[in-house]
C-alpha positions as CSV (number, residue, x, y, z in Angstrom):
1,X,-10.7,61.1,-83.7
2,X,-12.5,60.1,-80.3
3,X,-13.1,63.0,-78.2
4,X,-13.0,64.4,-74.4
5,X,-13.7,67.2,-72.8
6,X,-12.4,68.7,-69.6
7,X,-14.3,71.4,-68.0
8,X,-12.6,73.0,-65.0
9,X,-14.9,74.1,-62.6
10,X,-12.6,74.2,-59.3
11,X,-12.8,77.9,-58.6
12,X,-14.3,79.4,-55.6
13,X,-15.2,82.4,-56.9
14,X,-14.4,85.2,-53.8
15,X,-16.0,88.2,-55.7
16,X,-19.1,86.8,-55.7
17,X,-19.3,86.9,-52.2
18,X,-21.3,84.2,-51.8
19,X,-22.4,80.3,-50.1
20,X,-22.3,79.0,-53.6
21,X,-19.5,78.1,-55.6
22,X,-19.0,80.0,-58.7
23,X,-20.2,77.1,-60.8
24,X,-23.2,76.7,-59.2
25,X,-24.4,80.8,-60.2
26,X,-28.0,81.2,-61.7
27,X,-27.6,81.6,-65.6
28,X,-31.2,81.7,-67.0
29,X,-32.2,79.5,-64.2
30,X,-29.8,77.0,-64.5
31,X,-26.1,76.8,-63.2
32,X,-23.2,77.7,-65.1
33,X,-21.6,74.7,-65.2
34,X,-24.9,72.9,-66.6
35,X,-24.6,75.5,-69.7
36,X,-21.1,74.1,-70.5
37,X,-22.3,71.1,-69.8
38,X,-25.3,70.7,-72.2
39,X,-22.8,72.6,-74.6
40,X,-20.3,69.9,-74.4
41,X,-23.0,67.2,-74.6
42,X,-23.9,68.8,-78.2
43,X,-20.6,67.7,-79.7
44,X,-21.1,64.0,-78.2
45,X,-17.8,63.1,-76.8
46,X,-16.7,60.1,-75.8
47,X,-16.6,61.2,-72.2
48,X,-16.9,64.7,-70.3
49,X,-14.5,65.2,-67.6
50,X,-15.4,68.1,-64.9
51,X,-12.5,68.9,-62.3
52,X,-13.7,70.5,-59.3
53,X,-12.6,71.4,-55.8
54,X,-14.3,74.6,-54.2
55,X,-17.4,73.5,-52.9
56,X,-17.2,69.9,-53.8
57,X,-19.7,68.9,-52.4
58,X,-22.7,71.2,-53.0
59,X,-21.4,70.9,-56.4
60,X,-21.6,67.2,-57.3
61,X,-24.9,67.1,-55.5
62,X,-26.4,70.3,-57.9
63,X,-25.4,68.7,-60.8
64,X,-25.5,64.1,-59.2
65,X,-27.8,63.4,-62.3
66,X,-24.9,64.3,-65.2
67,X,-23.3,61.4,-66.8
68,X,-20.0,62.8,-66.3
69,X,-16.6,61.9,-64.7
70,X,-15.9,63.9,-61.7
71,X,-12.3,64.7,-61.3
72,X,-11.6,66.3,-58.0
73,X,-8.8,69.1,-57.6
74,X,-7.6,68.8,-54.0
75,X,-5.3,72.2,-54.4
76,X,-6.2,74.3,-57.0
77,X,-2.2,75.0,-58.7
78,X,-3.4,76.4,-62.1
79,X,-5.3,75.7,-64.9
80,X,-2.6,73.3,-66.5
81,X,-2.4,71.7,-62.8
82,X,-6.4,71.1,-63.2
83,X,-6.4,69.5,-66.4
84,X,-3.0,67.6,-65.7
85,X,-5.9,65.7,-63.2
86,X,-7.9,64.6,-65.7
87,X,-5.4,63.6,-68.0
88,X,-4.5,60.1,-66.4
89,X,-8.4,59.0,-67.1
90,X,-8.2,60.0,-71.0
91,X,-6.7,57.7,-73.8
92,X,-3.6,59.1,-75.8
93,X,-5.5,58.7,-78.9
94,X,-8.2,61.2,-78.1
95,X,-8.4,64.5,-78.8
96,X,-8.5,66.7,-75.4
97,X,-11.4,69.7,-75.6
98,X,-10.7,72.2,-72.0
99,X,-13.6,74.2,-71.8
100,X,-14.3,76.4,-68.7
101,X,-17.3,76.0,-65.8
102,X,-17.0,79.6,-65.7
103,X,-18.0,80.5,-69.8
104,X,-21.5,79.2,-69.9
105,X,-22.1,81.1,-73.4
106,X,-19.8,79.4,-75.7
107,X,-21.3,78.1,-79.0
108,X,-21.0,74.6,-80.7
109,X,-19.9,75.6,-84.0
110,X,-17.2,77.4,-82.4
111,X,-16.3,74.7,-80.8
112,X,-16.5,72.4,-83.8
113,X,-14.7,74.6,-86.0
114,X,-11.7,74.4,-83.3
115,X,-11.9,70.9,-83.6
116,X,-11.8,70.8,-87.1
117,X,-8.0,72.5,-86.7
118,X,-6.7,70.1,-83.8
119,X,-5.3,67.1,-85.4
120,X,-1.9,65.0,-84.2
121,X,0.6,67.8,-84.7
122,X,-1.5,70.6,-84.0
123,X,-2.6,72.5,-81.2
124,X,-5.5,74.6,-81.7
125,X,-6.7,77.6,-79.2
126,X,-9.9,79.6,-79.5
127,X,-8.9,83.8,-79.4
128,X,-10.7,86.4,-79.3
129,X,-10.9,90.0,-80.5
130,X,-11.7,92.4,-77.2
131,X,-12.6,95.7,-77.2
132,X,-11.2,96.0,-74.2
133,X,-8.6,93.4,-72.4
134,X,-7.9,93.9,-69.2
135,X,-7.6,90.4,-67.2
136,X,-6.8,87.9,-70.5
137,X,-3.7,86.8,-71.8
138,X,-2.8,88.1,-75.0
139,X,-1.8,86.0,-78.0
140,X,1.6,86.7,-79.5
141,X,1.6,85.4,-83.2
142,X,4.9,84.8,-85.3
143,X,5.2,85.8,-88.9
144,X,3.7,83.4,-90.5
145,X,0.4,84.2,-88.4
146,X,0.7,81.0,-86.0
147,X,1.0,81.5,-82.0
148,X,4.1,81.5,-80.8
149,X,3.2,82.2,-76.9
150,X,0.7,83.5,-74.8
151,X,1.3,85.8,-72.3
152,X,-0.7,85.9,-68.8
153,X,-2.0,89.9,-68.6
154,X,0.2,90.0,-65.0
155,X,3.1,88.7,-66.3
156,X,2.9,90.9,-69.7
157,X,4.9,94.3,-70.9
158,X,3.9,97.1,-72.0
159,X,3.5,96.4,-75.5
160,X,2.5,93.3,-75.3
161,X,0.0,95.1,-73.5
162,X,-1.4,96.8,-76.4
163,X,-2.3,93.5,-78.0
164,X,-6.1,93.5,-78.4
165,X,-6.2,89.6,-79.5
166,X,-7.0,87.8,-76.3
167,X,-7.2,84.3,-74.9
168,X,-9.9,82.6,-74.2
169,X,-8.3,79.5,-72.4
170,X,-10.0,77.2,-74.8
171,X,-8.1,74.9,-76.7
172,X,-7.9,71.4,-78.6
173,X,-5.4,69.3,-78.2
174,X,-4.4,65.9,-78.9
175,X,-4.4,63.6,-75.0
176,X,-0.6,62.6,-75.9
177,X,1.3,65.4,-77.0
178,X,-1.0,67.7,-74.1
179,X,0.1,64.8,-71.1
180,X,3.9,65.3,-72.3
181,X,3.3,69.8,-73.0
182,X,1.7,69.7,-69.5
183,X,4.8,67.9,-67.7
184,X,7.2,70.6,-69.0
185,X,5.1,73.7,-67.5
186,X,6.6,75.2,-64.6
187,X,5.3,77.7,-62.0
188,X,7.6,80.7,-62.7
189,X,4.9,83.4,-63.0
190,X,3.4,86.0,-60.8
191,X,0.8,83.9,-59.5
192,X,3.1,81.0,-58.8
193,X,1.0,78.7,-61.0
194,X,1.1,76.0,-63.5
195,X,-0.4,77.5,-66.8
196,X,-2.2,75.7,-69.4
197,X,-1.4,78.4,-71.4
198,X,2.0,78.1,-71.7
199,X,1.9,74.7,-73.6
200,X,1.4,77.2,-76.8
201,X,5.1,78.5,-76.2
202,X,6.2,74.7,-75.4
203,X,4.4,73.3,-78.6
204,X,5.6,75.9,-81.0
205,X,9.3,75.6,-79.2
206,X,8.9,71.8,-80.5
207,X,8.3,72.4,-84.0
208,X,4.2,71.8,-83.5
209,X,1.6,74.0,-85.3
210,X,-0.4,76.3,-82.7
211,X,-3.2,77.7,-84.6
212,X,-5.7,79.9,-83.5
213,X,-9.5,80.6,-84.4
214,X,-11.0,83.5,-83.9
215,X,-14.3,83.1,-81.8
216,X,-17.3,84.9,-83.7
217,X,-17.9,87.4,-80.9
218,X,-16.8,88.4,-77.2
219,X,-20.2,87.2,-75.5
220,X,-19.8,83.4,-76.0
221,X,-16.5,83.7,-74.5
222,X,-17.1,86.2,-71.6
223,X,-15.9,84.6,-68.2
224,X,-18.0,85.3,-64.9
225,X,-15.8,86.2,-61.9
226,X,-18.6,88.3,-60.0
227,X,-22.8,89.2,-60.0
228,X,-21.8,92.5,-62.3
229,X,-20.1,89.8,-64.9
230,X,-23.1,87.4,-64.1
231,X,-25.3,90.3,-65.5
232,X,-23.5,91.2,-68.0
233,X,-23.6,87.5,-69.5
234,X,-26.9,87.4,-68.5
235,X,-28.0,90.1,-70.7
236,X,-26.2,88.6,-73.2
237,X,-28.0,85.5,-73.0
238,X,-31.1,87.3,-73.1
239,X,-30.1,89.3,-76.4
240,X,-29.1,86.1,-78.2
241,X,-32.4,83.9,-77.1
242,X,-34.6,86.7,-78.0
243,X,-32.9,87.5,-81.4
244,X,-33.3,83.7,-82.2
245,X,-36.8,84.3,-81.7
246,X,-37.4,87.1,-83.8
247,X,-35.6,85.7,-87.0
248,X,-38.2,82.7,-86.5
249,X,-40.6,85.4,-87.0
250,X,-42.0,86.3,-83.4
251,X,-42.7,89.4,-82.6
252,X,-40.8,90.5,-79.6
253,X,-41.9,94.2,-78.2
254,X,-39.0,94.7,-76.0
255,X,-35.8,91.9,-76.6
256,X,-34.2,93.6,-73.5
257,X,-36.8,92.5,-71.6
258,X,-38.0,89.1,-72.4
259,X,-36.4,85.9,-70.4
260,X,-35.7,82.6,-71.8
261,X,-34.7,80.1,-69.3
262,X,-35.6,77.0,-71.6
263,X,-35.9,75.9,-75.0
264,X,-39.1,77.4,-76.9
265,X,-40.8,76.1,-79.7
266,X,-42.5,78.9,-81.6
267,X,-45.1,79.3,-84.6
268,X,-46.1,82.1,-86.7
269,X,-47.1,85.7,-85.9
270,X,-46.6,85.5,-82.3
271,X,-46.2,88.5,-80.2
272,X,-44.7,88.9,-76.7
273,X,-45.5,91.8,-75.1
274,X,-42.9,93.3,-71.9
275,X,-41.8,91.3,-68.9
276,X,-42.1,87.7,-70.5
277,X,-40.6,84.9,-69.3
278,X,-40.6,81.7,-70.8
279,X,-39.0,78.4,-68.7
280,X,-38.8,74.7,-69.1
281,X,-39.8,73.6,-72.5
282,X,-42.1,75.9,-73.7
283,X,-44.6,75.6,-77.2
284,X,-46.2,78.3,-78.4
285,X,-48.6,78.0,-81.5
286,X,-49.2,80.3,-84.7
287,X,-50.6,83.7,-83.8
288,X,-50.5,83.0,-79.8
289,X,-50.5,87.0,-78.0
290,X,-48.5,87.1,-74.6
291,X,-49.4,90.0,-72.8
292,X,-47.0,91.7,-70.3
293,X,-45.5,90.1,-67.0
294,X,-46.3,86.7,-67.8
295,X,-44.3,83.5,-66.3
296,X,-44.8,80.5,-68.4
297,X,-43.2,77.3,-67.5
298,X,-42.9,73.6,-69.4
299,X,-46.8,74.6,-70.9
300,X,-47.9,74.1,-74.4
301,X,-50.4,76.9,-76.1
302,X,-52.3,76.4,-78.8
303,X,-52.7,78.6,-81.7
304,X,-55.1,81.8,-81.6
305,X,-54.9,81.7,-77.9
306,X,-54.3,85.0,-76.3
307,X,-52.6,85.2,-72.6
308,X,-53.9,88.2,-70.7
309,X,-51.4,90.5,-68.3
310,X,-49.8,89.1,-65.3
311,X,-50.5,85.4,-65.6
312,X,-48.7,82.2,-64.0
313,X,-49.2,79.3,-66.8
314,X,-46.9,76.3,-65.0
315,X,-47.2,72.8,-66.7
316,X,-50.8,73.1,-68.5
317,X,-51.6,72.2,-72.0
318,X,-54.1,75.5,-73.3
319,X,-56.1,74.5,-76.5
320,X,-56.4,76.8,-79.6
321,X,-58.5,80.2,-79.7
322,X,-58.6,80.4,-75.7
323,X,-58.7,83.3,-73.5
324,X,-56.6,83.5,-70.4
325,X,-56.2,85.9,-67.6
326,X,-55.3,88.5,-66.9
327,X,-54.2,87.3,-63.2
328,X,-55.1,84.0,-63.7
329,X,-53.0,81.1,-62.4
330,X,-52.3,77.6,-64.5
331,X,-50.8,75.0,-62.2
332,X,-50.0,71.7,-62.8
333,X,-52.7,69.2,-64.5
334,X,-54.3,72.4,-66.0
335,X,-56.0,71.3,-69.7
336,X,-58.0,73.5,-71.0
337,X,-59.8,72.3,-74.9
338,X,-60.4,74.6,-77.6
339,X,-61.9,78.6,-76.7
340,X,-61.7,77.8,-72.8
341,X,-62.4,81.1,-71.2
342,X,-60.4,81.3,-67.8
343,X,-60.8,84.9,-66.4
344,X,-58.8,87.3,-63.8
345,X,-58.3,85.9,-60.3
346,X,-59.1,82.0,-61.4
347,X,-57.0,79.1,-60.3
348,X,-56.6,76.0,-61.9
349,X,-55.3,72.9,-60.8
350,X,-55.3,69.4,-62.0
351,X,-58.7,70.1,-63.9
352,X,-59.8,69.7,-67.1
353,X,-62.2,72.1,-69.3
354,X,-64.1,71.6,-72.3
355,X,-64.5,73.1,-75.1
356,X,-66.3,76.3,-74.8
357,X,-66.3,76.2,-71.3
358,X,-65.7,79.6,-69.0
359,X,-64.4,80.8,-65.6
360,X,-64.1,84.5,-65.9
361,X,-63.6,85.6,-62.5
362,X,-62.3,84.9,-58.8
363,X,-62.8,80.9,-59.1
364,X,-60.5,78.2,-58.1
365,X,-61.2,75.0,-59.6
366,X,-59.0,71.7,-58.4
367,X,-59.0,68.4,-59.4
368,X,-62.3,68.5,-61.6
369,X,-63.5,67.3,-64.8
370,X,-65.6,69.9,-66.7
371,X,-67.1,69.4,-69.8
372,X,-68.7,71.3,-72.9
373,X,-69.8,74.5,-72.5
374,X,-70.4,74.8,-68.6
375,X,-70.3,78.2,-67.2
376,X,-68.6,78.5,-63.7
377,X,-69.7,82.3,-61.7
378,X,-68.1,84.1,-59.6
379,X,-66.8,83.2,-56.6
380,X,-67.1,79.4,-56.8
381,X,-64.7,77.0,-55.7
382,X,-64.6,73.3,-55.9
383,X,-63.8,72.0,-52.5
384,X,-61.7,68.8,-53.4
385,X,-59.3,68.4,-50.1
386,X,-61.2,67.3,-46.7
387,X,-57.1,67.9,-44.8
388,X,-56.4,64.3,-45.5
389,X,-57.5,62.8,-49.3
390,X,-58.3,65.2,-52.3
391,X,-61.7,63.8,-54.4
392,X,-63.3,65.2,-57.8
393,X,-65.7,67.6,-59.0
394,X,-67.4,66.0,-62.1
395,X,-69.5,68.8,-63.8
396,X,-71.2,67.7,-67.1
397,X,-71.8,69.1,-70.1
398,X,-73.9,72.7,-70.0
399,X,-74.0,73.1,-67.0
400,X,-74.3,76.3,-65.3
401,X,-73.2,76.7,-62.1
402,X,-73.9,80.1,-59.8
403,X,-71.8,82.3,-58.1
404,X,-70.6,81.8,-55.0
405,X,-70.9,78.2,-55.1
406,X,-69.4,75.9,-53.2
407,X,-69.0,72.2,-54.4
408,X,-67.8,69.5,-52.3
409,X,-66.1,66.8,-53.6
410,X,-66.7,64.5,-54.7
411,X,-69.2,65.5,-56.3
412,X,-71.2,65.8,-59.9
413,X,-73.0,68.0,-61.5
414,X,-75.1,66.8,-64.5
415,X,-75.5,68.0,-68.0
416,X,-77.8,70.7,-68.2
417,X,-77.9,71.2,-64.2
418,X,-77.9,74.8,-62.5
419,X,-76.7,75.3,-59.3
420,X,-78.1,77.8,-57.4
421,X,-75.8,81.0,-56.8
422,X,-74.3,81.0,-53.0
423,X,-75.4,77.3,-52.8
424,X,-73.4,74.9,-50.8
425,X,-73.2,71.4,-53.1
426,X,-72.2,68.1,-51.1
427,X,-74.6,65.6,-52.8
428,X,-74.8,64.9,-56.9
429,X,-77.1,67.5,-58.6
430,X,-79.3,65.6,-61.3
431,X,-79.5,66.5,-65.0
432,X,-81.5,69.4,-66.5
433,X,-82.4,70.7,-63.0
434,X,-82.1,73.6,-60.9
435,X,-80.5,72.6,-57.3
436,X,-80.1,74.8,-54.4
437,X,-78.0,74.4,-51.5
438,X,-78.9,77.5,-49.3
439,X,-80.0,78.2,-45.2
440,X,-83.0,79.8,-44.6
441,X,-82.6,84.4,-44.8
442,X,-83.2,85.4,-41.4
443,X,-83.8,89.1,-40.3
444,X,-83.7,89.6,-36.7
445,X,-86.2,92.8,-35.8
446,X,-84.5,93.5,-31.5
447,X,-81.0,93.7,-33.0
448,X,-79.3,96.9,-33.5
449,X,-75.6,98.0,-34.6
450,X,-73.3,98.1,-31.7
451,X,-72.2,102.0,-30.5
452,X,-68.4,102.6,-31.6
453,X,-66.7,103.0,-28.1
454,X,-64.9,105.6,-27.3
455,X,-61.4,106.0,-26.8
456,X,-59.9,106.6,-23.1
């Protein structure tokens, strides 16, 4: 049966006590909403509805490249008001998915296996077991084990109270029994609103299956309402991405402390050390060590490489059996070939190394070309920006270049070459030859070191 999805994603969100909407929150570095989203997107519907209204703008503009139907909620009446605005735009002969802006951790199969119960004379909700709760409504069953209502927590007794088997809001539904359900809810309640859950007592009241389905834990249906809920789901985010990990076979030293904000490809006998994280697409090869307090972004590592402490890697492509850090910074354009040495306090941008090449300490090299085995000291830097147009440093093969150097682009530096140490370099320094670019030592005998003056 064709499928659609409504996420509602109207909510303000008070208690978070912030400019953004509630949708719009930081989840592992991207917005809640774009969690349920890319969830959704996994089961390929026909079309994914998202009704909003709090913050309309900011949010159709965080989220203006989804291919998604926005549905806006003008006054936010309820939950069955929300989806009764996305109804109009959904064929009768599609099955209706709600899903919630707000529960960024809910998992496909889940989902699926909900589907799988919805059919034309069935309406299917997701439940959960909680340990504790407070805030849900809790799902009354009849005797035969199908749900006969669900009750809002406010509007519940005291025993029904003591029901631990909770709603999660998400249900399947068929568009044309939920479009006729929806039209009978009313907005006699505490809150004065209009329900979606209350088409479970209107289904079963008209002689319709409501089945539930269990979800497999409370963390992929945990709701976020404020920054301690935000926590709380991210931690469980971070749990689930690192245990993924660890049954591919990487060695994780501390799961609690590792960050995923991305999708990571691993291979064999990694190790990350402490304070890890990993963000855009990320590929790591076999045997690859991480050392502690790295940020790696949308970078590819080959295998036998080992990262150093406290290193910035951010769109570069590291060969196998290299050495990086610690402190050292990747940025974009960054390539370095196979057993690259770059050392602590060395930036690299938009440059390519060699195999074999090394830059062990205190070097930035920008837009440069370096080839084979070329040893860069101390100290140097390529100067490849004149405050207007940025040129390249060429250095050839072999090549070993002092410290303290200074090479102005562009420039190149042939195979063999060696470059003075504190040499200024603004002209191409030939093959197999040793080039200085230094002023003339001057001691001067009459001077002498000012007095320190004295304090009035």
């Amino acid at each position: 049966m064709p499928l659609s999805v409504v996420i509602l994603a109207a909510g303000q969100g008070k208690r978070m006590k912030s400019g953004w909407p509630k949708v719009l929150q930081p989840l592992a570095g991207r917005a809640l909403l774009k969690h349920v989203i890319d969830t959704a997107r996994e089961l390929a519907p026909d079309a994914i509805h998202v009704v909003y209204g709090h913050g309309a703008e900011q949010v159709r503009a965080a989220l203006k490249s989804e291919d998604v139907s926005w549905v806006l909620q003008e006054r936010q009446l309820g939950t069955g008001h929300a989806v009764l605005q996305a109804l109009p735009g959904i064929p009768d002969a599609h099955t209706v998915l709600v899903l919630y802006g707000d529960v960024p951790l809910i998992r496909r199969g889940t989902l699926e296996g909900l589907l799988k119960l919805a059919d034309s004379k069935t309406l299917a909700v997701l439940t959960v077991m909680l340990s504790d709760p407070s805030g849900y409504g809790r799902i009354l069953r009849d005797a035969r084990g199908r749900i006969r209502k669900i009750v809002e927590h406010k509007d519940a007794s005291q025993k029904e109270l003591r029901v631990r088997e909770s709603n999660t809001g998400i249900i399947a539904a068929p568009a044309k029994l939920l479009k006729k359900w929806l039209a009978s809810v009313k907005s006699n309640n505490a809150q004065g609103e209009f329900y979606l859950t209350d088409v479970a007592a209107i289904a079963a009241k008209g002689k319709f299956h409501v089945v539930p389905r269990l979800a497999h834990n409370e963390s992929e249906v945990l709701g976020v309402n404020d920054k301690v809920q935000l926590a709380q789901v991210e931690a469980a985010y971070r749990h689930e991405r690192a245990q993924e990990l660890m049954l591919g076979g990487v060695t994780v030293i501390d799961p609690a402390r590792l960050d995923i904000r991305g999708t990571v490809t691993a291979g064999r006998d990694v190790q990350l050390d402490v304070n890890v994280v990993l963000e855009g697409n990320v590929t790591i090869g076999d045997r690859v060590r991480i050392g502690p307090n790295c940020v790696i972004r949308d970078t590819k590592i080959g295998a036998d490489t080992e990262i150093f402490a406290n290193c910035v890697l951010d769109h570069a492509v590291i060969g196998p059996s290299c050495k990086v850090g610690p402190f050292a910074r990747l940025r974009p354009g960054a390539a370095l070939a196979r057993d690259v040495h770059i050392g602590n306090f060395v930036e690299v941008k938009n440059a390519q190394l060699d195999a074999g090449s090394k830059a062990n300490h205190l070097t930035y090299l920008g837009d440069a070309l370096i080839g084979k085995d070329v040893n860069v000291g101390a100290g140097t830097i390529t100067c490849n920006y004149d405050g207007v147009n940025k040129s390249q440093t060429h250095i050839e093969d072999g090549a070993f270049i002092g410290s303290g150097s200074m090479l102005v682009a562009p420039v190149r530096i042939g195979a063999r070459a060696t470059i003075g140490a504190g040499s200024t370099i603004t002209e191409d320094a030939p093959a197999d030859k040793l080039t200085l670019g230094r002023s003339r030592q001057v001691s001067i005998d009459s001077w002498t070191r000012p007095p320190k003056r004295k304090k009035s």
